[in-house]
TORPA-4810 file (N, C-alpha, C, O; in nm, 3 decimals):
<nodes>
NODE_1_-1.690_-1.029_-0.659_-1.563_-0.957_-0.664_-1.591_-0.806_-0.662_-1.680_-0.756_-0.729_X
NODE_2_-1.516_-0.744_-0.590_-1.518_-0.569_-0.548_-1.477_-0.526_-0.732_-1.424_-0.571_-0.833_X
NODE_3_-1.559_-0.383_-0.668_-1.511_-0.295_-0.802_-1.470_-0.158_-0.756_-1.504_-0.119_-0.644_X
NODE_4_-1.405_-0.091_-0.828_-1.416_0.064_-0.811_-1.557_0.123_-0.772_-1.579_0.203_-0.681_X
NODE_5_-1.649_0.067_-0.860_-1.784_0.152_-0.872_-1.822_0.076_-0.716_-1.839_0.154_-0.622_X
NODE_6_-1.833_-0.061_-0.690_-1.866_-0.099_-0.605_-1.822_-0.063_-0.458_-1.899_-0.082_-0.364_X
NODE_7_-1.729_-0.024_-0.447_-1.641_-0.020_-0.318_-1.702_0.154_-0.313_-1.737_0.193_-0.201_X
NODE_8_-1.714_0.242_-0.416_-1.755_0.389_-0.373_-1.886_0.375_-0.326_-1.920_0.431_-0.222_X
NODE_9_-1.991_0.277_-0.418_-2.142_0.317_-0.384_-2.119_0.249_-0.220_-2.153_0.334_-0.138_X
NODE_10_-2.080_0.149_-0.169_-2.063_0.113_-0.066_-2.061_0.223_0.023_-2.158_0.244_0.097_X
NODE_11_-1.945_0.307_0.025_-1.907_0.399_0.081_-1.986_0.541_0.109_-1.974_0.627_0.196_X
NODE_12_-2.074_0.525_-0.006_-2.162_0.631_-0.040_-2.289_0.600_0.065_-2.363_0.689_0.108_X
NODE_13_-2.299_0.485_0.092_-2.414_0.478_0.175_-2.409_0.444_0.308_-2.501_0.403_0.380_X
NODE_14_-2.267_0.468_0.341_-2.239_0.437_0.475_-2.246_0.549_0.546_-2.243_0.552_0.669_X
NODE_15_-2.259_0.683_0.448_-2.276_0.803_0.506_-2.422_0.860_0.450_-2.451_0.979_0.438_X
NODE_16_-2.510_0.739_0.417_-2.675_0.835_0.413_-2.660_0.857_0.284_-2.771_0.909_0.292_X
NODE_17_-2.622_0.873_0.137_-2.603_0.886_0.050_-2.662_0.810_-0.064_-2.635_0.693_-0.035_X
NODE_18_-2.700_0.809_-0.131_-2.732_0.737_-0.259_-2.636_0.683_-0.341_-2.602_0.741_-0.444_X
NODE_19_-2.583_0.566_-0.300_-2.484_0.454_-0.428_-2.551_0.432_-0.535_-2.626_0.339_-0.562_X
NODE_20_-2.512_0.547_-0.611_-2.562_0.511_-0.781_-2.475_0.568_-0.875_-2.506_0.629_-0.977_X
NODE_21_-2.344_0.538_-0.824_-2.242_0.582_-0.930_-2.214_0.447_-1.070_-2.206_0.332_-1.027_X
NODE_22_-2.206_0.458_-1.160_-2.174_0.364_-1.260_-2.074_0.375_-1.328_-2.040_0.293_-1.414_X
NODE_23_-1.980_0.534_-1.281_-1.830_0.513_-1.336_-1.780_0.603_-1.298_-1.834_0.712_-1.318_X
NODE_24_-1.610_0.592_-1.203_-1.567_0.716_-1.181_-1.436_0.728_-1.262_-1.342_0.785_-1.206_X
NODE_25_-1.416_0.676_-1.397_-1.295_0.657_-1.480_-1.308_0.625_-1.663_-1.252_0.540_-1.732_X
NODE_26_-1.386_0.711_-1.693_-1.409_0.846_-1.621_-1.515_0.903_-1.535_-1.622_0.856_-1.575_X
NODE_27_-1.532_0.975_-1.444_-1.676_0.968_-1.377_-1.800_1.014_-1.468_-1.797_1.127_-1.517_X
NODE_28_-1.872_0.959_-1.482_-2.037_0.953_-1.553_-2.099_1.090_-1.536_-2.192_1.126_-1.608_X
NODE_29_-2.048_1.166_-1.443_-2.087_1.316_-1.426_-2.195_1.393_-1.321_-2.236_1.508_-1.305_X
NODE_30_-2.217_1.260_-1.258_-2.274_1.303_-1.121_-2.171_1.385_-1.035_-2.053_1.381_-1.071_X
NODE_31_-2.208_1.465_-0.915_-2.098_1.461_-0.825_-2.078_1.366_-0.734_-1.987_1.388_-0.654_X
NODE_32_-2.135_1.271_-0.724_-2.103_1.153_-0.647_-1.964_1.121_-0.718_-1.864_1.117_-0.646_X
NODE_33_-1.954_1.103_-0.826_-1.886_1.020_-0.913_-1.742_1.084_-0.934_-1.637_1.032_-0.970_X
NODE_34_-1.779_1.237_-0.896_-1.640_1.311_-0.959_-1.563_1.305_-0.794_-1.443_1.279_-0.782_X
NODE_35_-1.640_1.330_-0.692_-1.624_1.337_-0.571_-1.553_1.192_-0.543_-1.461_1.204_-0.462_X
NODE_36_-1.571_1.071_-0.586_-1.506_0.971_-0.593_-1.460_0.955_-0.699_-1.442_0.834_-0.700_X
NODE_37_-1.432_0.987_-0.778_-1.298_0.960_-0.895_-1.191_1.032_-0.799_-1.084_0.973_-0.781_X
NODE_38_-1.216_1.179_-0.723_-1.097_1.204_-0.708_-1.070_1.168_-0.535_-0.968_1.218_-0.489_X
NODE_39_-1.143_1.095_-0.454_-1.114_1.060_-0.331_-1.085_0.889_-0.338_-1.010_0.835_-0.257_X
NODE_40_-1.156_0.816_-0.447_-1.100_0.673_-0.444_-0.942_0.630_-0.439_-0.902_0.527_-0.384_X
NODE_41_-0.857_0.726_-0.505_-0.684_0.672_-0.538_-0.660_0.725_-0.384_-0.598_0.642_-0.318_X
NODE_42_-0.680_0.790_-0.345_-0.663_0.846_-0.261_-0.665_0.768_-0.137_-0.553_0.731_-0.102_X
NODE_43_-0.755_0.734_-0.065_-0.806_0.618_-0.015_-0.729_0.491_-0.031_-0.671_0.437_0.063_X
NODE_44_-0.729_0.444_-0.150_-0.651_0.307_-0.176_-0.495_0.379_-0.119_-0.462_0.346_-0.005_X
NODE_45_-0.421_0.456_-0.179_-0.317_0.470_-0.117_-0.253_0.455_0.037_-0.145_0.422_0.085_X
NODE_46_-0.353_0.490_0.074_-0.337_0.572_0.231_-0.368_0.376_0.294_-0.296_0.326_0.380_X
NODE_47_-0.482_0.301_0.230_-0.442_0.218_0.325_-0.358_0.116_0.262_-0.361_0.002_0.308_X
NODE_48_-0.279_0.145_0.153_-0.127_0.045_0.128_-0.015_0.108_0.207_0.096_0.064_0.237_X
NODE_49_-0.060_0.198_0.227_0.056_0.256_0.297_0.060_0.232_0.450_0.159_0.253_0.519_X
NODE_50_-0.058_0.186_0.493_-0.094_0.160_0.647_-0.053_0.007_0.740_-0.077_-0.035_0.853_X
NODE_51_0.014_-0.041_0.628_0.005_-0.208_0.645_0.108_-0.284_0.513_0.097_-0.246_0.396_X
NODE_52_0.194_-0.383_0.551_0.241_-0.458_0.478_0.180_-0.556_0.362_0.238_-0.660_0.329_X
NODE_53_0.087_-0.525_0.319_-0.028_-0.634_0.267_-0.008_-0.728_0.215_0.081_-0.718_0.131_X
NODE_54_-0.061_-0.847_0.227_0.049_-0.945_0.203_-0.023_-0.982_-0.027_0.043_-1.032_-0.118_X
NODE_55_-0.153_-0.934_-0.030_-0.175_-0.952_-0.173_-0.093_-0.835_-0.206_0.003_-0.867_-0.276_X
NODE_56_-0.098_-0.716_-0.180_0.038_-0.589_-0.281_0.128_-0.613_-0.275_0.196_-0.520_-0.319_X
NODE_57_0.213_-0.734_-0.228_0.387_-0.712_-0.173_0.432_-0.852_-0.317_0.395_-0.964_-0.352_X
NODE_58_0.534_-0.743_-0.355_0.596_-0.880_-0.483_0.732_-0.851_-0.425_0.747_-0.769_-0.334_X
NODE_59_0.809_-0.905_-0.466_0.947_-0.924_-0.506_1.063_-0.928_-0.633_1.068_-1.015_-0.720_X
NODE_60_1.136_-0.832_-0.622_1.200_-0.792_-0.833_1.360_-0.792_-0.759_1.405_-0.744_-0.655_X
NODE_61_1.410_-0.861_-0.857_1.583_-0.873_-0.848_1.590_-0.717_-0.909_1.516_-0.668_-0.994_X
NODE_62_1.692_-0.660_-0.845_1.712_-0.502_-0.925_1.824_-0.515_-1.026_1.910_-0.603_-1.019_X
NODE_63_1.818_-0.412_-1.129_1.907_-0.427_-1.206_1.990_-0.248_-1.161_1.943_-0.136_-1.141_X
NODE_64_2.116_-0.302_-1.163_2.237_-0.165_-1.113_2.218_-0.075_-1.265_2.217_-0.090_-1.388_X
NODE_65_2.204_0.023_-1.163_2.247_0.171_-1.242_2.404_0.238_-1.270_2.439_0.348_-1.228_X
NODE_66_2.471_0.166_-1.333_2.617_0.235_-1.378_2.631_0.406_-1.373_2.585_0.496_-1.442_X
NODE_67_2.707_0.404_-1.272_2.687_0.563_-1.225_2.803_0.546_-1.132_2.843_0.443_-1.077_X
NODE_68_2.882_0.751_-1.121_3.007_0.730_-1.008_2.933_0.748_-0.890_2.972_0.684_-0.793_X
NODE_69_2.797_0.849_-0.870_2.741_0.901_-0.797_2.684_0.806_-0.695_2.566_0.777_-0.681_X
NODE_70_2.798_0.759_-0.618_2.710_0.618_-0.525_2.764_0.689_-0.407_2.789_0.611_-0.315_X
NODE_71_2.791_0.811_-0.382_2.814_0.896_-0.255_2.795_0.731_-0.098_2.702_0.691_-0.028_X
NODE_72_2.909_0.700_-0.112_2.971_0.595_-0.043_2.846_0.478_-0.065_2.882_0.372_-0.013_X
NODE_73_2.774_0.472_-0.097_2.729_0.327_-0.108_2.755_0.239_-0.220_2.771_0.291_-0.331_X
NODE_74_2.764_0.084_-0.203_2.786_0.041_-0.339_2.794_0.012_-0.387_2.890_-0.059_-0.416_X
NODE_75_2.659_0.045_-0.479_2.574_0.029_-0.557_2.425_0.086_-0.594_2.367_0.096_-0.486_X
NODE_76_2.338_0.127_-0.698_2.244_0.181_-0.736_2.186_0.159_-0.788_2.208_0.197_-0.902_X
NODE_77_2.028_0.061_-0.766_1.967_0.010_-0.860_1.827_0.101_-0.874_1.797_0.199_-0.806_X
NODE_78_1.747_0.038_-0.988_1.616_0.074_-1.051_1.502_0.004_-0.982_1.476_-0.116_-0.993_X
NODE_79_1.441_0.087_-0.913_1.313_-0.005_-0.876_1.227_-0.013_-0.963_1.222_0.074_-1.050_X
NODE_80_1.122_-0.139_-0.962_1.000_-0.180_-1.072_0.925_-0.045_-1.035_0.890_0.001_-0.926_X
NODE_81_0.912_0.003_-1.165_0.792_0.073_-1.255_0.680_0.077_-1.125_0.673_0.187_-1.072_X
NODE_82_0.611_-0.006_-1.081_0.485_-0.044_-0.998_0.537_-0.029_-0.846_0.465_-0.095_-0.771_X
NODE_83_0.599_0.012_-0.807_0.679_0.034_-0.623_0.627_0.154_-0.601_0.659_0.266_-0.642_X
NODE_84_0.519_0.105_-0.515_0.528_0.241_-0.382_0.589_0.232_-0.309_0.622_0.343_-0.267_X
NODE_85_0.650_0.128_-0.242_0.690_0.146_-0.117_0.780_0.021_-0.090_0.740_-0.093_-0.114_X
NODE_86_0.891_0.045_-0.043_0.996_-0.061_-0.041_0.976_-0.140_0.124_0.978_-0.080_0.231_X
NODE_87_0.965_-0.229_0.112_0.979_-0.313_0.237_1.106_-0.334_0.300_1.149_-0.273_0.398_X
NODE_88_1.180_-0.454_0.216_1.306_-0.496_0.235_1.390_-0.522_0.145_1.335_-0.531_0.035_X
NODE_89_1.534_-0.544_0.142_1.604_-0.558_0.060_1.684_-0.681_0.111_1.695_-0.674_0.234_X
NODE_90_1.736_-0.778_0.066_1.808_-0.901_0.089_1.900_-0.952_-0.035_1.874_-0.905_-0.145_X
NODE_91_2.012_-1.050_-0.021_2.057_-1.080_-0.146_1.985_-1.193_-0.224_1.897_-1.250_-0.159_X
NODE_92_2.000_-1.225_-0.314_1.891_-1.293_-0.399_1.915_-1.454_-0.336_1.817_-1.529_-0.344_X
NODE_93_2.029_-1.503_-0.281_2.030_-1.630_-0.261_1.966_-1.660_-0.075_1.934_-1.768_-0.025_X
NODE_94_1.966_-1.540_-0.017_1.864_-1.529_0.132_1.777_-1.481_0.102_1.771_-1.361_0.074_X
NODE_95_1.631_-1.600_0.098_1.517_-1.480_0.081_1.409_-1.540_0.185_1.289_-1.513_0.190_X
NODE_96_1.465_-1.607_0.245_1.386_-1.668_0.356_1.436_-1.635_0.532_1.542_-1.672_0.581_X
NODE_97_1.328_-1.556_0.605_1.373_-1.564_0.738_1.434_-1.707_0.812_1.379_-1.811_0.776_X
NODE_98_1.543_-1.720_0.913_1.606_-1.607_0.981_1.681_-1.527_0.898_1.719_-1.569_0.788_X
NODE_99_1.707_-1.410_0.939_1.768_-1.348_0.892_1.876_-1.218_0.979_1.827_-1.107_0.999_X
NODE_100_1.992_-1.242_1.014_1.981_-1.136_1.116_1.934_-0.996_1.105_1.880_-0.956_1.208_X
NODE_101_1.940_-0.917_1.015_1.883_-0.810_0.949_1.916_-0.773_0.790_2.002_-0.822_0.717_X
NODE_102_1.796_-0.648_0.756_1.827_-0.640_0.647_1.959_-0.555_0.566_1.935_-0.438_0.597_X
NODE_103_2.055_-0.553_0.500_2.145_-0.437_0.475_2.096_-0.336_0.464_1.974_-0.347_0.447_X
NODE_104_2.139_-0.214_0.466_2.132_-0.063_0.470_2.072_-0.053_0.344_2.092_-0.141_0.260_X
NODE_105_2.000_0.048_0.319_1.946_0.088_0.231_1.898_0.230_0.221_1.899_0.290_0.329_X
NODE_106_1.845_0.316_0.090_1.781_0.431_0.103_1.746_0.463_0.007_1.836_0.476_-0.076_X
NODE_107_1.604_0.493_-0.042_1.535_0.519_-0.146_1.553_0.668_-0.178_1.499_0.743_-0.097_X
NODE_108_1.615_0.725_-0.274_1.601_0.864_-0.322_1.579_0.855_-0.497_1.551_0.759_-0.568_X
NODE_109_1.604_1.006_-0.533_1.519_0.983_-0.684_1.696_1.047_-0.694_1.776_1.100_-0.618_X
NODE_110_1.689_0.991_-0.876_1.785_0.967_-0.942_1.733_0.984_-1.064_1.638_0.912_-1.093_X
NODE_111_1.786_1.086_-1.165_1.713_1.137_-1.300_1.577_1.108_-1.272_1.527_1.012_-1.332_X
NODE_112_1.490_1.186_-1.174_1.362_1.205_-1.228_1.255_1.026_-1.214_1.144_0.984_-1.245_X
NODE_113_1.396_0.973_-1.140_1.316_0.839_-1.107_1.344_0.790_-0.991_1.459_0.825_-0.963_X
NODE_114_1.283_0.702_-0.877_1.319_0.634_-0.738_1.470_0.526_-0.797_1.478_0.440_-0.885_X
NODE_115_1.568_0.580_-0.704_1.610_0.424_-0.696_1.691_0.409_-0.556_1.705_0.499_-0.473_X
NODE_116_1.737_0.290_-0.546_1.744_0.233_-0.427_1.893_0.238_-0.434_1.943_0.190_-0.536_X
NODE_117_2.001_0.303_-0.313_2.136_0.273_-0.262_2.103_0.179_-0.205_1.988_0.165_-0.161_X
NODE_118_2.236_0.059_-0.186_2.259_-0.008_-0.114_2.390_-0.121_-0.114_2.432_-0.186_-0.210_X
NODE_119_2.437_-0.121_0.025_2.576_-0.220_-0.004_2.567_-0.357_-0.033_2.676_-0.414_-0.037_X
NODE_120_2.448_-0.438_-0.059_2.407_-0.535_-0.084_2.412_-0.565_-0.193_2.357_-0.494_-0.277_X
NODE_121_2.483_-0.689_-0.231_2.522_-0.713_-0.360_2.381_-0.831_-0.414_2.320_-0.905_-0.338_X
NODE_122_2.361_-0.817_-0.555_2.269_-0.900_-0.650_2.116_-0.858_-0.542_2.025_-0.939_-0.524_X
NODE_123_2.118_-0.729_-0.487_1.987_-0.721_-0.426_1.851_-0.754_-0.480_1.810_-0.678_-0.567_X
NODE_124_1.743_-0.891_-0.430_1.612_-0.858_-0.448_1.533_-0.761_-0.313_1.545_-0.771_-0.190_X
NODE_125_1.454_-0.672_-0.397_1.361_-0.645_-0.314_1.204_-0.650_-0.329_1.128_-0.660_-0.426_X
NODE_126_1.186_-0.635_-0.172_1.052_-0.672_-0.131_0.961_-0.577_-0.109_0.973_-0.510_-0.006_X
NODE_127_0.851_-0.550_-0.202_0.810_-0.430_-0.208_0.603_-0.407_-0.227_0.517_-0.473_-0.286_X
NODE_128_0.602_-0.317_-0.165_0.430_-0.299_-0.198_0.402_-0.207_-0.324_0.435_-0.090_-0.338_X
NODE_129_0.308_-0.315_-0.442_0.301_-0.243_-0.577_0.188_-0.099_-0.534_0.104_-0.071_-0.448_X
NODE_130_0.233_-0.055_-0.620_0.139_0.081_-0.614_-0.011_0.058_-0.678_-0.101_0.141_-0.673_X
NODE_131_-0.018_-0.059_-0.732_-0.175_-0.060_-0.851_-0.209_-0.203_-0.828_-0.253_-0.259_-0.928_X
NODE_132_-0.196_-0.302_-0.679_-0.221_-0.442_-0.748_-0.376_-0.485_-0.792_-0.435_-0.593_-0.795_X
NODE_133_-0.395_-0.414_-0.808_-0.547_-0.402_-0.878_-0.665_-0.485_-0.796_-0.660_-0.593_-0.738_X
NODE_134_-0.805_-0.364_-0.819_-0.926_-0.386_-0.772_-0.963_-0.532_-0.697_-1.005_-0.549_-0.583_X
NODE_135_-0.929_-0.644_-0.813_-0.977_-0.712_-0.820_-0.876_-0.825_-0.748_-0.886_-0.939_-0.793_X
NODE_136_-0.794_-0.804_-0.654_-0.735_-0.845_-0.581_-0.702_-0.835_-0.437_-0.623_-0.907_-0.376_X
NODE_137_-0.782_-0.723_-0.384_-0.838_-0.708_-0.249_-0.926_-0.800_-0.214_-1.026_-0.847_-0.269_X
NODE_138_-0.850_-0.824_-0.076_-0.937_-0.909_0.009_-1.031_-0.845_0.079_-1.018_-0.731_0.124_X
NODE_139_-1.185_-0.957_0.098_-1.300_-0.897_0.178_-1.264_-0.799_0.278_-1.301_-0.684_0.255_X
NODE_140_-1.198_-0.822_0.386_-1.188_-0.715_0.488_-1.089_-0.586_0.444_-1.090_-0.481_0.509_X
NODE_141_-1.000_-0.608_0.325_-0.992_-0.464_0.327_-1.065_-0.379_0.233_-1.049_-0.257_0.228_X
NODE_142_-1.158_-0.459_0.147_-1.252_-0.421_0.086_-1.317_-0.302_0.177_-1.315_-0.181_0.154_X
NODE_143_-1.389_-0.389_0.311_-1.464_-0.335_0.375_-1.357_-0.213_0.468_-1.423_-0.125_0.524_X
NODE_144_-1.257_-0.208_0.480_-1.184_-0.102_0.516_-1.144_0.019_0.426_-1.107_0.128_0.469_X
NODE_145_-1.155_-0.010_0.316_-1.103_0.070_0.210_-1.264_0.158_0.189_-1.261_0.278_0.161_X
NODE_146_-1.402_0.084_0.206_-1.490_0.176_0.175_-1.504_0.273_0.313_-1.547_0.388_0.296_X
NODE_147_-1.478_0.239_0.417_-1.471_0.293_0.544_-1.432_0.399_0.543_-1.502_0.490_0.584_X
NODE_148_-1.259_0.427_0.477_-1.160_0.490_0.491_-1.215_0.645_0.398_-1.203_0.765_0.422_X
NODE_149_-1.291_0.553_0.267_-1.354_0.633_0.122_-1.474_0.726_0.218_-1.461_0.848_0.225_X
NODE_150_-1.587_0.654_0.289_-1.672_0.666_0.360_-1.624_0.835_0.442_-1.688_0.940_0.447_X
NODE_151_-1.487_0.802_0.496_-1.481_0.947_0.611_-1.404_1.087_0.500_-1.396_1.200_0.549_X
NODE_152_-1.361_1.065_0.373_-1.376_1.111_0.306_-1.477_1.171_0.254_-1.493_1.290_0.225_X
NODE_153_-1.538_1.090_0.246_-1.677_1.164_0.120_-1.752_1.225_0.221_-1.829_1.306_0.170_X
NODE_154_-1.760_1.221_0.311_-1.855_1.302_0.492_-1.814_1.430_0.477_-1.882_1.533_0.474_X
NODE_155_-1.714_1.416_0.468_-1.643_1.609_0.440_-1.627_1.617_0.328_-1.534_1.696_0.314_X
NODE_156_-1.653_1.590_0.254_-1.665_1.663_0.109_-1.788_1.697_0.114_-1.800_1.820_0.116_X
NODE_157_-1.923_1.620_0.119_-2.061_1.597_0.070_-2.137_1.646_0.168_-2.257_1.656_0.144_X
NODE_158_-2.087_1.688_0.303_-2.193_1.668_0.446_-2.137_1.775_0.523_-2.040_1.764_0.598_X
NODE_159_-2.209_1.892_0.498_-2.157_1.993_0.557_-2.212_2.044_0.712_-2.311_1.987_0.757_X
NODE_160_-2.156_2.134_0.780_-2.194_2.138_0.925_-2.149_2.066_0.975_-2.066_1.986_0.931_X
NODE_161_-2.224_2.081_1.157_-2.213_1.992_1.286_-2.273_1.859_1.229_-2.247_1.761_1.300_X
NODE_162_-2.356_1.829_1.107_-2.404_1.678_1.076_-2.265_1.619_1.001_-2.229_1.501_1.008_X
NODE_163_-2.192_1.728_0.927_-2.100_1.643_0.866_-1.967_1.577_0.957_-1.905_1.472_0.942_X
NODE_164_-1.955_1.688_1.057_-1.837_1.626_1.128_-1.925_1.527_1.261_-1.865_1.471_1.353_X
NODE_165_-2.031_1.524_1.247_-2.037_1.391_1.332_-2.023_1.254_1.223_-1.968_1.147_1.251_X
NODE_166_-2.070_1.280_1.127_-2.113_1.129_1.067_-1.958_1.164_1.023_-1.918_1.049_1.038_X
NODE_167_-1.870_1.218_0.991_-1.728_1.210_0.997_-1.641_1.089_1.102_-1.575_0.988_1.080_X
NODE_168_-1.691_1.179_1.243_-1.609_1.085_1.330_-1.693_0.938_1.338_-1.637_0.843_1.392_X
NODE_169_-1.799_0.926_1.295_-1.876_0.739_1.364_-1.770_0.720_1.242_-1.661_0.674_1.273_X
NODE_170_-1.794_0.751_1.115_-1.723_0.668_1.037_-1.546_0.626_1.013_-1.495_0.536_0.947_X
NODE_171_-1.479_0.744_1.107_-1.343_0.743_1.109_-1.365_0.619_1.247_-1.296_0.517_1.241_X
NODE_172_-1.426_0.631_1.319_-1.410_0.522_1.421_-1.429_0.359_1.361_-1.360_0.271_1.414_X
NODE_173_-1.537_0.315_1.234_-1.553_0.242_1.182_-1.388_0.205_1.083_-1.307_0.113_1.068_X
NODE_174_-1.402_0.277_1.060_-1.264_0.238_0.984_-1.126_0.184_1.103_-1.061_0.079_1.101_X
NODE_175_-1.117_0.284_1.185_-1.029_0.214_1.259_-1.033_0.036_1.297_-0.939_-0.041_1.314_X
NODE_176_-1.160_0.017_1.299_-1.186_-0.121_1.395_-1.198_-0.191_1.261_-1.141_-0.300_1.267_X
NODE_177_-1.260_-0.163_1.124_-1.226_-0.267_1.008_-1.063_-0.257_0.982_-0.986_-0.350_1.006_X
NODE_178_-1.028_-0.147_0.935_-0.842_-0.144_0.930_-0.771_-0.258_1.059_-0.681_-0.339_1.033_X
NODE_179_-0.812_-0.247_1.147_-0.734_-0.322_1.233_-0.789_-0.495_1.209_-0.706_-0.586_1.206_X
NODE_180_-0.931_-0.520_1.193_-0.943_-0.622_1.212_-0.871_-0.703_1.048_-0.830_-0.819_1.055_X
NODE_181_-0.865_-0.632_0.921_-0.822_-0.662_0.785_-0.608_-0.676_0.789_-0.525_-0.733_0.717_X
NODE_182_-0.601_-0.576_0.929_-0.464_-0.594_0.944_-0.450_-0.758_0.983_-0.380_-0.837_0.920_X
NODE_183_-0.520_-0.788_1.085_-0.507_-0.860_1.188_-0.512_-1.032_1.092_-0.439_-1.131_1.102_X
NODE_184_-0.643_-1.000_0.997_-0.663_-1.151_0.925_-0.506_-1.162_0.818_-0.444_-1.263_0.785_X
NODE_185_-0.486_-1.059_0.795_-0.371_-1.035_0.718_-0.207_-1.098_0.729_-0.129_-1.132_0.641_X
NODE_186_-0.196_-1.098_0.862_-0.082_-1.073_0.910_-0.098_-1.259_0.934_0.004_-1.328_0.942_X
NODE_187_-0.190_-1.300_0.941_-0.201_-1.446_0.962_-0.190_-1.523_0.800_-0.254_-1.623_0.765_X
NODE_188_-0.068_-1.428_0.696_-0.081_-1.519_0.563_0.048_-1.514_0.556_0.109_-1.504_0.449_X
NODE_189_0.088_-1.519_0.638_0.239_-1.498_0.696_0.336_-1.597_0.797_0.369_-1.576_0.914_X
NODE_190_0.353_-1.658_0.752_0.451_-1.700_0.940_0.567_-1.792_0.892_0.561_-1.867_0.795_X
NODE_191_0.688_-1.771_0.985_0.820_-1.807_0.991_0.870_-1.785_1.105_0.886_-1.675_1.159_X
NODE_192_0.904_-1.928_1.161_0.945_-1.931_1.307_1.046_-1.859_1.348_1.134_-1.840_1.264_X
NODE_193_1.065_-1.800_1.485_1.167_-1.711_1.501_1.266_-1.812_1.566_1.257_-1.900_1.653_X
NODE_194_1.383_-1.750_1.469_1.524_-1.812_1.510_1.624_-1.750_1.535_1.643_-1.664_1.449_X
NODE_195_1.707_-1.752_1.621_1.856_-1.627_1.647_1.951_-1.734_1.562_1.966_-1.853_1.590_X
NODE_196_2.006_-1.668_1.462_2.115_-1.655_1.376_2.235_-1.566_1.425_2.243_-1.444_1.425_X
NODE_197_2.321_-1.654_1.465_2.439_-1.560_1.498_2.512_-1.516_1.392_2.555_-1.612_1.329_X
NODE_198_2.557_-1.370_1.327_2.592_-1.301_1.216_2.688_-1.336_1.194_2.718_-1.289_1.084_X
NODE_199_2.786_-1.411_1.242_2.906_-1.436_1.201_2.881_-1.626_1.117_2.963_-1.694_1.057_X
NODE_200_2.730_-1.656_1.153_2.698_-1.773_1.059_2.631_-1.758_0.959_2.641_-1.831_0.860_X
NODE_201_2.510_-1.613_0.976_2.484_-1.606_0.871_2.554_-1.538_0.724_2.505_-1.548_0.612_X
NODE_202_2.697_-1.460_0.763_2.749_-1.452_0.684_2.847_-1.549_0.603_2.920_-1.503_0.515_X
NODE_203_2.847_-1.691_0.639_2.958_-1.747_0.569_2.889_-1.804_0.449_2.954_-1.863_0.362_X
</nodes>
C-alpha cells in the first residue's frame, strides 16, 4: 500500500534524486522533505481535479440552508465538510442513469462556506472528496500522482538547461500514466445508454 513518504521518495528518484525522506508531516528536515511537504497536496489536488475518480467520488443528501437569499433559485444547501468538487446533483429517489440531465445548479460561498443553489428538490449530490486518503489510491494513479510530484520537484531541486529538460521527459511521463490511470478508471463505471424522453422521466 502507497504512502505519502512512499509516493515522494518515488518521485524523488524519477528525477536522479535520493528517496530518503521518512516524513513530510511534519517534514524530518531535509529539503527533500520540506520541498515535498509543500509540493505533495499540491500534486494530489491537481490530479482530483483532472478526472472523475471513481475511489474520491461519494454521494451526501444535502441538508437546506433556511435563508431569503435564494436570488431566484429554490433552494440552498450545505455541502459535506470533505467536497472539492461537485460532480452532479439529482433528486434522491433518481440516482441511477438514464437520466435526461442533471438540474441547474451553482456552487458559490455563503457565510464563509461553499454551498450549492439549486431548483432540485431533496437534492443528493455527487461529489469528489477533497482527502479520500493515501491509502485508497489505486496503482496507476499512484504511479501518476508520483509523475505529476516528479515534474514538480525538477523545478524546484534542478536548476538550469538540466532542470528544464528532466522537467519536460517527466511532464511527458505523466501525461501517458494520467491518461493510462484515467483510462483503467473509467472502466469501474458503466450504464447502458438509454434516451428517456423528459416528459417520462418527469412523471
Amino acid at each position: 500500500m502507497a504512502s505519502e513518504v512512499s509516493i515522494c521518495n518515488l518521485a524523488l528518484t524519477r528525477v536522479g534524486e535520493a528517496g530518503s525522506v521518512t516524513s513530510i508531516n511534519p517534514p524530518e528536515g531535509s529539503v527533500h522533505a520540506k520541498v515535498c511537504a509543500t509540493l505533495y497536496p499540491v500534486s494530489v489536488g491537481t490530479l482530483l481535479e483532472a478526472h472523475d475518480w471513481r475511489f474520491a467520488t461519494r454521494r451526501a443528501a444535502l441538508a437546506e440552508i433556511q435563508t431569503k437569499e435564494l436570488h431566484g433559485w429554490r433552494g440552498m444547501y450545505a455541502l459535506p465538510s470533505d467536497c472539492q468538487r461537485v460532480i452532479s446533483v439529482r433528486p434522491d429517489r433518481i440516482q441511477r442513469a438514464p437520466w435526461p440531465q442533471n438540474p441547474p445548479f451553482v456552487v458559490e460561498r455563503f457565510e464563509g462556506a461553499p454551498a450549492l443553489y439549486t431548483d432540485c428538490c431533496t437534492p443528493v449530490v455527487q461529489y469528489i472528496m477533497a482527502d479520500p486518503g493515501v491509502g485508497s489510491f489505486p496503482p496507476l494513479f499512484v504511479d501518476a500522482l508520483a509523475w505529476h510530484l516528479a515534474q514538480a520537484l525538477a523545478g524546484a531541486l534542478i536548476k538550469g538547461k538540466e532542470g528544464i529538460q528532466i522537467t519536460a521527459a517527466v511532464t511527458a511521463k505523466y501525461r501517458e500514466a494520467l491518461a493510462e490511470a484515467m483510462k483503467k478508471d473509467a472502466g469501474q463505471h458503466y450504464e447502458p445508454l438509454q434516451h428517456v424522453a423528459p416528459w417520462i422521466a418527469v412523471r
